[in-house]
N, CA, C and O atoms as a GROMACS GRO file, in nm:
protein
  516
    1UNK      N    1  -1.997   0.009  -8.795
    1UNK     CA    2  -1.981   0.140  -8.736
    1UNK      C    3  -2.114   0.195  -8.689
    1UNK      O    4  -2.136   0.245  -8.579
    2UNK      N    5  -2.196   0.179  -8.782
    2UNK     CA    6  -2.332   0.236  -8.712
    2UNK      C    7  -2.376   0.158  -8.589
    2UNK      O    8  -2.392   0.203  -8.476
    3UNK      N    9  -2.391   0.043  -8.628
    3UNK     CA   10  -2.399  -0.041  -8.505
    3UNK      C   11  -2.359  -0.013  -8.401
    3UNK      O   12  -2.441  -0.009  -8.309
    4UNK      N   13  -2.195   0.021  -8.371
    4UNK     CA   14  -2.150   0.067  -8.246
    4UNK      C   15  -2.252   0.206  -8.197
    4UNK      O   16  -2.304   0.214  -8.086
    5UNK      N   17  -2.264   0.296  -8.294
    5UNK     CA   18  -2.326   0.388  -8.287
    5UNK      C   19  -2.428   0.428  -8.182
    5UNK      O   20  -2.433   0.513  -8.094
    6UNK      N   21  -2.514   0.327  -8.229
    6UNK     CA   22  -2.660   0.277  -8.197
    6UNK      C   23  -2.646   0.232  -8.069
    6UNK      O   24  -2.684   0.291  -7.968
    7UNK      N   25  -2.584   0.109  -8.077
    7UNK     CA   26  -2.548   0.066  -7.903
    7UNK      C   27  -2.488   0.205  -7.773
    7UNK      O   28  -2.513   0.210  -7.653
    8UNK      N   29  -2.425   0.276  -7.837
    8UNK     CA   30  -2.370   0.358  -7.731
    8UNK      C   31  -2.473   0.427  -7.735
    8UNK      O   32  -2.538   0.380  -7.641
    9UNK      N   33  -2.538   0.513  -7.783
    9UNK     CA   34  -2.690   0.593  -7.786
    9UNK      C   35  -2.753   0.519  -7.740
    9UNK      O   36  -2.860   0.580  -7.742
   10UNK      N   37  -2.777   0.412  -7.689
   10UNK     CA   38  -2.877   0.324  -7.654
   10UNK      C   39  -2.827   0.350  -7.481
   10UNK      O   40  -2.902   0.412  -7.405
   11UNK      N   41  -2.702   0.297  -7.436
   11UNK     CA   42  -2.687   0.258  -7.338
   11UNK      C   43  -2.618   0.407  -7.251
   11UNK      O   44  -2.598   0.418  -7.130
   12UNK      N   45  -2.598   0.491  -7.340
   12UNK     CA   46  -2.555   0.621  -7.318
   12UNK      C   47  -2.708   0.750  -7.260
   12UNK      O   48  -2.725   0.812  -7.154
   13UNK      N   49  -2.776   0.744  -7.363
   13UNK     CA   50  -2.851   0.882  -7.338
   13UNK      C   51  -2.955   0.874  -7.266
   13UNK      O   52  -3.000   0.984  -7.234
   14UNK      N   53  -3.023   0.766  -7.220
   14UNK     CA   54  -3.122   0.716  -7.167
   14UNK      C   55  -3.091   0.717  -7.013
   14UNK      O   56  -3.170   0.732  -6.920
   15UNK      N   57  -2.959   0.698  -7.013
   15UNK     CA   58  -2.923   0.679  -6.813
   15UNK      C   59  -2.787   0.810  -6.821
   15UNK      O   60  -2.682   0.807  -6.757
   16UNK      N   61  -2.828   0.908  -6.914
   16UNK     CA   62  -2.696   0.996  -6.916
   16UNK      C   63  -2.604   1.026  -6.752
   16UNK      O   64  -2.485   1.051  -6.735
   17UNK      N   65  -2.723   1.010  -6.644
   17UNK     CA   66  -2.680   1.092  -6.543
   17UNK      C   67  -2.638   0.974  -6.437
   17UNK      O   68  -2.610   0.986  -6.317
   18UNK      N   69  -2.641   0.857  -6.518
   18UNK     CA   70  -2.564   0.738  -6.385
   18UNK      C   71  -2.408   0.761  -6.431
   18UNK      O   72  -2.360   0.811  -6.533
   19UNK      N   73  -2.357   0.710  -6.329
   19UNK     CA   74  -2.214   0.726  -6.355
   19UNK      C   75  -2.121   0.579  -6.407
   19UNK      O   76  -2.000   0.563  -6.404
   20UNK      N   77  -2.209   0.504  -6.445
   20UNK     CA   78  -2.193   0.397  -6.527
   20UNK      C   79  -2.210   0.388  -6.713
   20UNK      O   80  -2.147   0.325  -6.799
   21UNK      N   81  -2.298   0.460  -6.717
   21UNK     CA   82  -2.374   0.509  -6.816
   21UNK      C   83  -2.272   0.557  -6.954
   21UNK      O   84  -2.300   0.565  -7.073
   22UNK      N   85  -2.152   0.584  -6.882
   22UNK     CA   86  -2.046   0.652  -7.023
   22UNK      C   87  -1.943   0.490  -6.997
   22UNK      O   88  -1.915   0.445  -7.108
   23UNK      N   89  -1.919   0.451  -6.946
   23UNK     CA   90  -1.818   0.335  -6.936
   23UNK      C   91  -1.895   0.206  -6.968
   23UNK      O   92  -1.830   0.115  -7.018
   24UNK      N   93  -2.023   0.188  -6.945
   24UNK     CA   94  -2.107   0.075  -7.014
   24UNK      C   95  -2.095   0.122  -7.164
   24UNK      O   96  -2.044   0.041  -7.241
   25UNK      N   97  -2.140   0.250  -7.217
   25UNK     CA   98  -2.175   0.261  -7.308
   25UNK      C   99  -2.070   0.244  -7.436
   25UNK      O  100  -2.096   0.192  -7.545
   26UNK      N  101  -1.956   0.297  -7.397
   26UNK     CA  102  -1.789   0.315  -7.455
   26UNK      C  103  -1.762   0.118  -7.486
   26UNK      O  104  -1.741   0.062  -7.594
   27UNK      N  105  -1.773   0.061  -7.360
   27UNK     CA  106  -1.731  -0.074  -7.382
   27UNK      C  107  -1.808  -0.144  -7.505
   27UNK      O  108  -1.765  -0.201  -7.605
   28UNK      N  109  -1.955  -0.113  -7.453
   28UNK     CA  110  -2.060  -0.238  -7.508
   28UNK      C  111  -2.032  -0.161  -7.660
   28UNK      O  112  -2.051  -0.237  -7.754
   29UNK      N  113  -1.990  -0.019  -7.697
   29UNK     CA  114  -1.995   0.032  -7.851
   29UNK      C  115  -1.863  -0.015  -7.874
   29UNK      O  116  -1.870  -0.042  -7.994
   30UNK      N  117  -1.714  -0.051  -7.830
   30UNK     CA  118  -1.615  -0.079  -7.886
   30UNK      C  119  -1.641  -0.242  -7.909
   30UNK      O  120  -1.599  -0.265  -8.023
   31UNK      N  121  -1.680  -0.335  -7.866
   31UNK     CA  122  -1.711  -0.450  -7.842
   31UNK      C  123  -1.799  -0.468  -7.996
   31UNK      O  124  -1.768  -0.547  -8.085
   32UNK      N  125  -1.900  -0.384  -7.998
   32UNK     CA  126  -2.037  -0.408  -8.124
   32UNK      C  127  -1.895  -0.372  -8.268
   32UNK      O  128  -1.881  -0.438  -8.371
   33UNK      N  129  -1.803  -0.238  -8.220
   33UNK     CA  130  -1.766  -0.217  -8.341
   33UNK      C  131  -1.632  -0.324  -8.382
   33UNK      O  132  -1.578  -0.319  -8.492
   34UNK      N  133  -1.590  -0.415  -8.278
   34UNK     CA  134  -1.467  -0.491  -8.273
   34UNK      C  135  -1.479  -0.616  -8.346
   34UNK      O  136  -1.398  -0.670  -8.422
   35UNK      N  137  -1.618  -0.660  -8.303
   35UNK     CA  138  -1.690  -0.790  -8.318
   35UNK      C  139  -1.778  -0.757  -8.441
   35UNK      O  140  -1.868  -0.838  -8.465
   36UNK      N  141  -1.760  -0.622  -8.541
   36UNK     CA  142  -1.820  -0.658  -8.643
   36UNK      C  143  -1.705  -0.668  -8.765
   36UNK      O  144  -1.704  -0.733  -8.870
   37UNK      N  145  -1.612  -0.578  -8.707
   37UNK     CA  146  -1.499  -0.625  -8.815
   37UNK      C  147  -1.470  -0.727  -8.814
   37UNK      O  148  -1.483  -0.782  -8.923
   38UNK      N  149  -1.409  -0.824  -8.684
   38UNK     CA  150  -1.415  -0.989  -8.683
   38UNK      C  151  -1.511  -1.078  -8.757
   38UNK      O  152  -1.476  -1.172  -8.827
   39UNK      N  153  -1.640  -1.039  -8.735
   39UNK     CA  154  -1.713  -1.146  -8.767
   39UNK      C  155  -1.815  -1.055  -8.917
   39UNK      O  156  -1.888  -1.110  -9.001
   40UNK      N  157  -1.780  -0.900  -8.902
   40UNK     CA  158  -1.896  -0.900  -9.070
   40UNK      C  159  -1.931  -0.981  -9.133
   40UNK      O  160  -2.054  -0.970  -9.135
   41UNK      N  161  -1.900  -1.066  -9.193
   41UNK     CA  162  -1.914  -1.142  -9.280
   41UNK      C  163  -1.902  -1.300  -9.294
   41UNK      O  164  -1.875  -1.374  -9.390
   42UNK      N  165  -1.926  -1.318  -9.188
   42UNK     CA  166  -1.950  -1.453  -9.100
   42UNK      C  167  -2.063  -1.551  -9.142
   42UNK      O  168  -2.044  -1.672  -9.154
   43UNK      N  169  -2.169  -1.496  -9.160
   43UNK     CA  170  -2.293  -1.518  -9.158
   43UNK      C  171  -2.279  -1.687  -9.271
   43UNK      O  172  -2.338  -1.793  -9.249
   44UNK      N  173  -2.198  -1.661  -9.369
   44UNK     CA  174  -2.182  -1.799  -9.373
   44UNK      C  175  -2.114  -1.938  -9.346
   44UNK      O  176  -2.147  -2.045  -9.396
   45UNK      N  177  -1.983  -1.907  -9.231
   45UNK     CA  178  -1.932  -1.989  -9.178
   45UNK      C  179  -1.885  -1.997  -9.018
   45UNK      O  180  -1.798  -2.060  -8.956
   46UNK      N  181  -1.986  -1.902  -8.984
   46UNK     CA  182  -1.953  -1.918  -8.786
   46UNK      C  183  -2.042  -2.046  -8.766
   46UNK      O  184  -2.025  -2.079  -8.648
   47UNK      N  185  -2.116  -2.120  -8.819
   47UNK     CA  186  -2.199  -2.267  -8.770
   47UNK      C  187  -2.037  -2.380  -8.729
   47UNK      O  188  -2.018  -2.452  -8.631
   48UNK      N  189  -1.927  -2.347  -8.875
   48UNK     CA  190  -1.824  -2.404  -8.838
   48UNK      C  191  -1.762  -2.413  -8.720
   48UNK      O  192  -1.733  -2.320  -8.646
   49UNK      N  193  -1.741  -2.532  -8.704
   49UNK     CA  194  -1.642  -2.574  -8.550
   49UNK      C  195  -1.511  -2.502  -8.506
   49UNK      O  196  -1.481  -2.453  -8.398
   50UNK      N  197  -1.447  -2.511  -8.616
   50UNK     CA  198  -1.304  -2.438  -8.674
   50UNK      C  199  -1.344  -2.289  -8.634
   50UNK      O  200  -1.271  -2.230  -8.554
   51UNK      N  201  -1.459  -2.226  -8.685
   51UNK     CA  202  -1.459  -2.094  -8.640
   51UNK      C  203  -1.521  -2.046  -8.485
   51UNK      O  204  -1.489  -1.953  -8.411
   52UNK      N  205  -1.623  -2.151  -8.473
   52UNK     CA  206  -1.607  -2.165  -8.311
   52UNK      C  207  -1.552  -2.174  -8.191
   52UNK      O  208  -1.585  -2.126  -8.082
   53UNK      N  209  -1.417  -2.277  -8.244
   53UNK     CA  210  -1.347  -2.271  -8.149
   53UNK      C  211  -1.254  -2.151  -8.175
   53UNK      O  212  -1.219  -2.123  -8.061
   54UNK      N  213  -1.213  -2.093  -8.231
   54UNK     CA  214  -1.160  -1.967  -8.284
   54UNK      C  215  -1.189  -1.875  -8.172
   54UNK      O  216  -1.117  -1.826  -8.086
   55UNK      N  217  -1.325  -1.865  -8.201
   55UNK     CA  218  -1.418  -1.740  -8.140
   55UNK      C  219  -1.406  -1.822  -7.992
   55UNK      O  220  -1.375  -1.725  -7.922
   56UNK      N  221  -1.408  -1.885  -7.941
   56UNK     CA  222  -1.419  -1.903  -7.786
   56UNK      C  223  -1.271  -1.873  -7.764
   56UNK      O  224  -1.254  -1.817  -7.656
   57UNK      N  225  -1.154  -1.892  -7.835
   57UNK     CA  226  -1.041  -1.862  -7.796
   57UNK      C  227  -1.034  -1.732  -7.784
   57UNK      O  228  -1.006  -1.695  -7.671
   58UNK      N  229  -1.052  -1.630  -7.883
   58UNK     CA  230  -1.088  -1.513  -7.906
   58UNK      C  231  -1.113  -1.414  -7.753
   58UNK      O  232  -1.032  -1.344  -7.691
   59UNK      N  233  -1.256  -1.445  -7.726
   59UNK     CA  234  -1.318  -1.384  -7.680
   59UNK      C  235  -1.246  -1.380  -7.547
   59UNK      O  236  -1.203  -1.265  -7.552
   60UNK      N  237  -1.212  -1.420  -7.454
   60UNK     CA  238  -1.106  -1.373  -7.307
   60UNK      C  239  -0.996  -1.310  -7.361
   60UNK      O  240  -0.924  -1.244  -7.286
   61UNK      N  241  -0.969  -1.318  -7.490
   61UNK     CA  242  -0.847  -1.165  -7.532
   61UNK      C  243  -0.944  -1.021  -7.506
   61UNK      O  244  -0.936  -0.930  -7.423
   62UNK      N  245  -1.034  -1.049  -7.615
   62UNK     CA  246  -1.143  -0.946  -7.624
   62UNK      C  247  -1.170  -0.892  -7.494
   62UNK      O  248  -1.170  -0.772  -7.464
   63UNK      N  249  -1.195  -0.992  -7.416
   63UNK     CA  250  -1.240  -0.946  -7.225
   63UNK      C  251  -1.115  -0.863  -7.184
   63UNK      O  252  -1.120  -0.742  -7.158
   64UNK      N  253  -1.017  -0.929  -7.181
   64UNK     CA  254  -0.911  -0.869  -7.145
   64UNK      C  255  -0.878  -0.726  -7.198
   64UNK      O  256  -0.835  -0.636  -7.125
   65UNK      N  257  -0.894  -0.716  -7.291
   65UNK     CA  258  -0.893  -0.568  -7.384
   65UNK      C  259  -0.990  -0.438  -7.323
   65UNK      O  260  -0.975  -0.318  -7.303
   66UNK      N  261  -1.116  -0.555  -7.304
   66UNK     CA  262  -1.229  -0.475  -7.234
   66UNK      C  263  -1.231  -0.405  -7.113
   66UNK      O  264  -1.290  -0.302  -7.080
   67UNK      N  265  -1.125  -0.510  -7.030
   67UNK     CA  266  -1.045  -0.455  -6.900
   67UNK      C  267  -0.968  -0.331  -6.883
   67UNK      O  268  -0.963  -0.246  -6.794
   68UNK      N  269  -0.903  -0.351  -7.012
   68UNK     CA  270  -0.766  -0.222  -7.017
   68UNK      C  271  -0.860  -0.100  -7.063
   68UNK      O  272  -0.825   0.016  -7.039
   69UNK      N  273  -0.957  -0.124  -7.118
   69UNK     CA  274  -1.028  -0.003  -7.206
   69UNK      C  275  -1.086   0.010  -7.091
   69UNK      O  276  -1.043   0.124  -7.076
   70UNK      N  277  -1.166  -0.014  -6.966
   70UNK     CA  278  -1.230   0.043  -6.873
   70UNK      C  279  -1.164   0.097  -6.768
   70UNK      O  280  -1.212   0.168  -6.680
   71UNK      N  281  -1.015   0.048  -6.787
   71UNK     CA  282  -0.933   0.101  -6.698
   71UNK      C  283  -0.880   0.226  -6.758
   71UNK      O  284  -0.837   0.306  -6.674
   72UNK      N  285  -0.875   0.252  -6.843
   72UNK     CA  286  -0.794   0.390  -6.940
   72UNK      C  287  -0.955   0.465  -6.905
   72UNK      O  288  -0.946   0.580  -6.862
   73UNK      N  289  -1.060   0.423  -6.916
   73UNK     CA  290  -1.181   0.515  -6.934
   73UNK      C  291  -1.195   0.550  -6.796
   73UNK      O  292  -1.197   0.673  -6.800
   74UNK      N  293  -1.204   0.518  -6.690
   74UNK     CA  294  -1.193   0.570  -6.544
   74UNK      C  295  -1.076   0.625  -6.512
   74UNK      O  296  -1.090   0.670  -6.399
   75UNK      N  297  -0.941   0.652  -6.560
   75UNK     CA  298  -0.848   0.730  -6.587
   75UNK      C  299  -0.919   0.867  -6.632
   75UNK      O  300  -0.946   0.958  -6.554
   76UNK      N  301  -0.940   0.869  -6.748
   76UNK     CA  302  -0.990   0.929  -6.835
   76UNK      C  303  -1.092   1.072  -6.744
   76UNK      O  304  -1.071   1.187  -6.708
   77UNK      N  305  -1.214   0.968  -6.740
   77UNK     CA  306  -1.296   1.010  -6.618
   77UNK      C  307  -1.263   1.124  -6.490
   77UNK      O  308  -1.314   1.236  -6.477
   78UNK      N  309  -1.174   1.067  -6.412
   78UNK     CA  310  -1.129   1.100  -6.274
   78UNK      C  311  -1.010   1.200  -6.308
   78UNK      O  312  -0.962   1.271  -6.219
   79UNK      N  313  -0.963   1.203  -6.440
   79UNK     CA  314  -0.894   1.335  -6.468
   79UNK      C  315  -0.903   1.463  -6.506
   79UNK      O  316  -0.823   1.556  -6.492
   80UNK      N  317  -1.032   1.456  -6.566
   80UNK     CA  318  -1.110   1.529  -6.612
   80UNK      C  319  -1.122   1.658  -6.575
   80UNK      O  320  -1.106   1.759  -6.643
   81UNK      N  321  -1.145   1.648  -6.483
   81UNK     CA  322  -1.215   1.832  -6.348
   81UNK      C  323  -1.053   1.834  -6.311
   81UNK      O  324  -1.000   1.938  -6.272
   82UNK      N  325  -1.004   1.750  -6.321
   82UNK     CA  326  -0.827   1.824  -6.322
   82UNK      C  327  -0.726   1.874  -6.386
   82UNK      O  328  -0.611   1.904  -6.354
   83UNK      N  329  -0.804   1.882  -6.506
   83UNK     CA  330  -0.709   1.936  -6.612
   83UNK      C  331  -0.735   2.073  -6.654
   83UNK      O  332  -0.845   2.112  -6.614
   84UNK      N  333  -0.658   2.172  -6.732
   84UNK     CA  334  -0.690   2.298  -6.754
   84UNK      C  335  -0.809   2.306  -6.882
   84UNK      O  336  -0.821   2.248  -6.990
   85UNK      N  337  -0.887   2.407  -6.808
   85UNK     CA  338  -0.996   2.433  -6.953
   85UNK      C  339  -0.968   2.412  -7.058
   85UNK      O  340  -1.045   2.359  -7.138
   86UNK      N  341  -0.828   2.457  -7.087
   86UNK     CA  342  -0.849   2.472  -7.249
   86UNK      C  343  -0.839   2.320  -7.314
   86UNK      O  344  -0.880   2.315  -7.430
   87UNK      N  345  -0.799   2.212  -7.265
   87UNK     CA  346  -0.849   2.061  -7.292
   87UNK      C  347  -0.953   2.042  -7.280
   87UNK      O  348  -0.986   2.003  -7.392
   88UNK      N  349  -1.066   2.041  -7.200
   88UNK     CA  350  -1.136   2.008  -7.131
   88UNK      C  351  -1.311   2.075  -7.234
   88UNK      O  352  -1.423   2.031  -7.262
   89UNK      N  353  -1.238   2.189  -7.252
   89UNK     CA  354  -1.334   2.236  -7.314
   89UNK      C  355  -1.452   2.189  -7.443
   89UNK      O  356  -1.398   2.188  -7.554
   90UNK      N  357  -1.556   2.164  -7.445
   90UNK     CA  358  -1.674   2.130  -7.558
   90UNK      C  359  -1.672   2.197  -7.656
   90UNK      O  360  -1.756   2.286  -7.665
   91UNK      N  361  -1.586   2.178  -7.749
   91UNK     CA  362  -1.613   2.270  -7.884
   91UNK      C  363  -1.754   2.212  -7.980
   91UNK      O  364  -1.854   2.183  -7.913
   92UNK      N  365  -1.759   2.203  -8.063
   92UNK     CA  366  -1.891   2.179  -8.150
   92UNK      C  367  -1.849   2.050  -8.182
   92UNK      O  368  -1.951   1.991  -8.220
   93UNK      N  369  -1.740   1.966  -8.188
   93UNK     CA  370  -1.777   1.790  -8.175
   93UNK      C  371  -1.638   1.789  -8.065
   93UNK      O  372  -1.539   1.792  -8.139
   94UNK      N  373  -1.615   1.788  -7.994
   94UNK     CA  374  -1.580   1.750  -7.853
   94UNK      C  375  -1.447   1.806  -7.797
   94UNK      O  376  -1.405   1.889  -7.877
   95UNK      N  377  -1.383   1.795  -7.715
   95UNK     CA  378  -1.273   1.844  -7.681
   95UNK      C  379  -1.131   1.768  -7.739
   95UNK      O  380  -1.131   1.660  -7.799
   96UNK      N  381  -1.035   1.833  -7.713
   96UNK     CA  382  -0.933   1.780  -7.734
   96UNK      C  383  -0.904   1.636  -7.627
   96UNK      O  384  -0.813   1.559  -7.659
   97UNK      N  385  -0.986   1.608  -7.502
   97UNK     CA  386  -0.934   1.533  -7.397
   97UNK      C  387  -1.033   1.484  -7.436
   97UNK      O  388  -1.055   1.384  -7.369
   98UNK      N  389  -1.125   1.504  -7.528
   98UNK     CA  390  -1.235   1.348  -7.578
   98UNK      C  391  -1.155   1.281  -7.684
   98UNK      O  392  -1.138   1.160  -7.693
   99UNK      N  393  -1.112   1.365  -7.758
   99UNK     CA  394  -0.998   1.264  -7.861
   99UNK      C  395  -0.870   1.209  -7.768
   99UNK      O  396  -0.817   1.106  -7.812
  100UNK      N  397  -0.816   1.261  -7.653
  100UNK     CA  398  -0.715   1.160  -7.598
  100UNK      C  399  -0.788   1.028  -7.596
  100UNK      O  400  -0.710   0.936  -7.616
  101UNK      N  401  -0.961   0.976  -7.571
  101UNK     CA  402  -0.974   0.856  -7.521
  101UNK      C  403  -1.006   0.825  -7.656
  101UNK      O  404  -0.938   0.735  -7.704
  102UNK      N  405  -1.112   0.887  -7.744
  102UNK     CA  406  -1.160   0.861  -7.892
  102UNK      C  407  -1.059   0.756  -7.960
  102UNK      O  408  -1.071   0.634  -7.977
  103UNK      N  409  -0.933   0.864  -7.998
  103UNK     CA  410  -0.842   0.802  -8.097
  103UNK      C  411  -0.790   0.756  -8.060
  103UNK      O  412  -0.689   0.817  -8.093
  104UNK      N  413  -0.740   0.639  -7.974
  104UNK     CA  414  -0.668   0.529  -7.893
  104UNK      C  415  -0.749   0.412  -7.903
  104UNK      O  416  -0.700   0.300  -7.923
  105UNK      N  417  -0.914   0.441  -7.883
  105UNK     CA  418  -0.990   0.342  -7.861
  105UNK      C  419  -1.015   0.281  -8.012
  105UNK      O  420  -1.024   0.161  -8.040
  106UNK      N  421  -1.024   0.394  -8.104
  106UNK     CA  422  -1.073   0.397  -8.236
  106UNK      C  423  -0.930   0.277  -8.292
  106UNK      O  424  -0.956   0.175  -8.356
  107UNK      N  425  -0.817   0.309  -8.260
  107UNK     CA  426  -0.718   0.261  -8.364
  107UNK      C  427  -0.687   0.106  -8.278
  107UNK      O  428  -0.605   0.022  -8.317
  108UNK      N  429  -0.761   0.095  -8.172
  108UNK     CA  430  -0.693  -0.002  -8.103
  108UNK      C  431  -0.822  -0.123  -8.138
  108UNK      O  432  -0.802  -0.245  -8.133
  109UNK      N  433  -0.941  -0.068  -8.170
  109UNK     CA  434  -1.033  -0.138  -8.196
  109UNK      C  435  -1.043  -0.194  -8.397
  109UNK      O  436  -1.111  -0.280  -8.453
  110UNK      N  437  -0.944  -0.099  -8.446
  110UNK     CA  438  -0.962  -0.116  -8.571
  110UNK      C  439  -0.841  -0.248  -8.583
  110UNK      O  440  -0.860  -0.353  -8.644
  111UNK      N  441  -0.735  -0.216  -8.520
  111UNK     CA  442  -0.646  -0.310  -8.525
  111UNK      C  443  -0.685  -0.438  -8.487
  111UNK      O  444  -0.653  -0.532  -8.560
  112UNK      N  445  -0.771  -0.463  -8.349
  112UNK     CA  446  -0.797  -0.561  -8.304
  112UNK      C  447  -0.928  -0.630  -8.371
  112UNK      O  448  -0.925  -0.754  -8.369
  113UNK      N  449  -0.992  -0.597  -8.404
  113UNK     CA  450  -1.060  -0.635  -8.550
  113UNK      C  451  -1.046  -0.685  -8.648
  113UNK      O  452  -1.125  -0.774  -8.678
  114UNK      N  453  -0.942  -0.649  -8.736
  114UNK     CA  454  -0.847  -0.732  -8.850
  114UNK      C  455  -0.753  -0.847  -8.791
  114UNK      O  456  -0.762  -0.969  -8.809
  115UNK      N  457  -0.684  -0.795  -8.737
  115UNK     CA  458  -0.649  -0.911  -8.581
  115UNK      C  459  -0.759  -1.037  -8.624
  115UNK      O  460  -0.763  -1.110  -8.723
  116UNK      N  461  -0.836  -1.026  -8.518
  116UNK     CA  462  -0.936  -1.172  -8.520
  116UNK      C  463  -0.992  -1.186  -8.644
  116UNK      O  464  -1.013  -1.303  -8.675
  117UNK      N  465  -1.021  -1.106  -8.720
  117UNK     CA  466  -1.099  -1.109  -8.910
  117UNK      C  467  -0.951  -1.221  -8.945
  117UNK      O  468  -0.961  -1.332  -8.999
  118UNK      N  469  -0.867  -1.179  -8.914
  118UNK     CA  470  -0.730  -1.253  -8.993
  118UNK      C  471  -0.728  -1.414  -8.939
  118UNK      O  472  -0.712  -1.515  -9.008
  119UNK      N  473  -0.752  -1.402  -8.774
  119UNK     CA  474  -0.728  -1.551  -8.749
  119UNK      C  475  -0.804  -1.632  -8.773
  119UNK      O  476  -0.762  -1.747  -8.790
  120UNK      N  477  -0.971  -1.598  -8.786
  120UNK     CA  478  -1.072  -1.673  -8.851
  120UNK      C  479  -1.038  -1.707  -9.006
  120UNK      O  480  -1.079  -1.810  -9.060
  121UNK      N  481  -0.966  -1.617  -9.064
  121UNK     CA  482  -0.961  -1.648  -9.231
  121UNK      C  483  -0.913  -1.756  -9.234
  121UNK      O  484  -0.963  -1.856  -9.287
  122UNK      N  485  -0.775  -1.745  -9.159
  122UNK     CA  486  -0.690  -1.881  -9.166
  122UNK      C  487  -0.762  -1.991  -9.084
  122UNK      O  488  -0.714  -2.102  -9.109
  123UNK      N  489  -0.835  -1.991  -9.019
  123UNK     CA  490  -0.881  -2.091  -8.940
  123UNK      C  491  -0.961  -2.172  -9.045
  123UNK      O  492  -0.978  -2.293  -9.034
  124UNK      N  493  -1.009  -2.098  -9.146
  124UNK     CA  494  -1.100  -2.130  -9.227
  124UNK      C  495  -1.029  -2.164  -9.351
  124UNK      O  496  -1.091  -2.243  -9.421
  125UNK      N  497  -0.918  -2.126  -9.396
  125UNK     CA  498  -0.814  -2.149  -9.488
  125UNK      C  499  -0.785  -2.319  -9.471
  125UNK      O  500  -0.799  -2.407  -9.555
  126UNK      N  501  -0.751  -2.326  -9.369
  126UNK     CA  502  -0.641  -2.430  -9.291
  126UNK      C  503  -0.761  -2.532  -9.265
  126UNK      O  504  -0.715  -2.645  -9.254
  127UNK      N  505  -0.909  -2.528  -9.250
  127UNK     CA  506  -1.004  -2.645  -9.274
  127UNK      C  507  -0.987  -2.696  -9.379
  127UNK      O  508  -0.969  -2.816  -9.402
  128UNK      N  509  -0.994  -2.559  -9.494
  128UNK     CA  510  -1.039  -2.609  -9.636
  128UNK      C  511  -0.912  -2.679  -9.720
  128UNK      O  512  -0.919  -2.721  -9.835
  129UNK      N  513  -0.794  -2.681  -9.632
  129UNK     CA  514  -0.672  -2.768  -9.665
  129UNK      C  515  -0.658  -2.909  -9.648
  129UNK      O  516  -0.554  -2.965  -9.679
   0.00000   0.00000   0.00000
């Protein structure tokens, strides 16, 4: 989680005023926080083949995901100045139309996380058989 953190502050506040700058930053932080639930605890068996090929299977889902999430975030975006204030509005941690994209991304990234954490287990189960 911090990790994602870090990455979006990284790729976020530094170029705040490009208009790339919130959709790089959203991806590359769901990606850091997706790919750490998958792999946290990796560190002693991603050298494995079994989990390699896993992870190359993996990863064009992941892309694909990355697709739909940049497509909901330029939705998101381009609706914005069209909706009534009272969504729209900055309260002291964000609006209600920052949680329409927040909590979708949040539960879709937590799911898809245990997701791949699960298929590596067994990948790794099913060697040690």
């Amino acid at each position: 989680m911090l990790t994602a953190a870090v990455v979006f502050s990284v790729l976020f506040f530094p170029f705040k005023g490009e208009p790339w700058s919130l959709p790089a930053a959203i991806l590359a932080s769901y990606s850091a926080f997706v790919l750490g639930l998958a792999f946290g605890d990796a560190k002693d068996y991603l050298e494995r083949v079994e989990i390699q090929r896993e992870a190359r299977r993996l990863l064009p889902i992941h892309a694909f995901v990355l697709l739909i999430a940049f497509a909901a975030i330029t939705v998101w975006v381009r609706l914005q100045p069209l909706l009534p204030e009272g969504l729209t509005h900055q309260y002291r941690k964000g609006s209600f139309w920052d949680l329409a994209l927040e909590l979708p991304l949040i539960i879709a990234g937590v799911c898809q996380g245990f997701w791949m954490r699960g298929i590596m287990k067994r990948a790794l189960k099913d060697s040690d058989d």
